[in-house]
N, C-alpha and C positions, 0 to 999 in steps of 0.2 A: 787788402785782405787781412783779415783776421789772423792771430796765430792763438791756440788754445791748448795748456798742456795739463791732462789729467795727471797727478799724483795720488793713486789710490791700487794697495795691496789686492784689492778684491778683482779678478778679472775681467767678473759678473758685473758686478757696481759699475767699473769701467765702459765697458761696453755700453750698458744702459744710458751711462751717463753721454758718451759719444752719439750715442741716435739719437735723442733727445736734443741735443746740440744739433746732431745733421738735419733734424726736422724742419728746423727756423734759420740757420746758418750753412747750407749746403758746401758754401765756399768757404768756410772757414779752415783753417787747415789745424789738423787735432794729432797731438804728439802726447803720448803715454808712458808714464815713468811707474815703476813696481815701489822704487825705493825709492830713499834721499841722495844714493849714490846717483844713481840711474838719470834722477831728476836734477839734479847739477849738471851731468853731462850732455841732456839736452838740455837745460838753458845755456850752457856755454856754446851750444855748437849754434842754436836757433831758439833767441831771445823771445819768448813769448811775449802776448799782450794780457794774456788772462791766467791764471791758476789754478785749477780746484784742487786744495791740499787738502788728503785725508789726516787726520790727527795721528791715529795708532798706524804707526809704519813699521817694518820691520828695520831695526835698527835704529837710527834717528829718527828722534818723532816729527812729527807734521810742525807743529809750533818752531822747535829749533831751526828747522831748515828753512819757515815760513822768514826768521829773525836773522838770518842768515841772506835769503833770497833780497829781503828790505834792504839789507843792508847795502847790496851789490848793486840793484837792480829797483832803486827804488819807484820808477816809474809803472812797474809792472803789476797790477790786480791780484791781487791772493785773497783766493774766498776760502775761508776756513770750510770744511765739510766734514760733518762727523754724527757720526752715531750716537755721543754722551754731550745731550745738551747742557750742559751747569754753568752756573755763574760762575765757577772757576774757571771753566775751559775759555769763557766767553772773556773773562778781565785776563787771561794768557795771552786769546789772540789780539787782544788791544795793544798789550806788551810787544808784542814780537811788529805790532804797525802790521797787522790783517786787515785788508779792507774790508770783509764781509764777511759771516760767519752767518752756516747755513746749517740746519737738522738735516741729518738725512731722512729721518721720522718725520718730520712735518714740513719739508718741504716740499709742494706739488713741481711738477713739470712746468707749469705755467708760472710758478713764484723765479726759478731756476732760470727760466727760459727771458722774462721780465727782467732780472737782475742782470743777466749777461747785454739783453737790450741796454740797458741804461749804460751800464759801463763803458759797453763798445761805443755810443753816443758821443760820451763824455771823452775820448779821444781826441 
């Protein structure tokens, strides 16, 4: 079984993002972090296999902890997910060793849903 840990400030986002996942991955089991404090403490306690890291977090951003999480934990998926598509955000998350960087704007359910497919495959 799968393990999947959202890292996203927004509740809402969260949530959406969790059903969307339970739609096609019923059994996967989905752990949610507000911060980057929050999200260290659950992967230390239950090492995920997947990530969705928001960029803008409170406190430490998405990218440090993504270059952080790599460092520890390099086996584990980290999809960058963010609201500010630019070639900057996108050559950061290459830095920091992000496997995946996703728009929250143009990403459908089915691109989201597709990418987590392949990943989990690729295990």
């Amino acid at each position: 079984m799968s393990r999947t840990l959202i890292v996203e400030d927004s509740a809402i986002y969260r949530k959406l993002l969790k059903e969307t996942l339970r739609s096609r991955f019923p059994s996967m089991e989905i752990i949610e972090a507000e911060n980057g404090e929050e999200a260290m403490q659950q992967i230390s306690a239950h090492t995920p296999d997947l990530i969705f890291m928001d960029i803008k977090l409170p406190g430490e951003n998405g990218l440090e902890l993504t270059g952080k999480i790599k460092a520890k934990y390099p086996d584990v998926a980290v999809i960058i997910l963010t609201s500010y598509d630019s070639p900057e955000y996108r050559e950061a998350a290459a830095q920091v060793k992000a496997d995946h960087f996703l728009s929250k704007g143009s990403s459908s359910k089915e691109a989201i849903l597709t990418l987590v497919d392949s990943i989990l495959a690729g295990r």
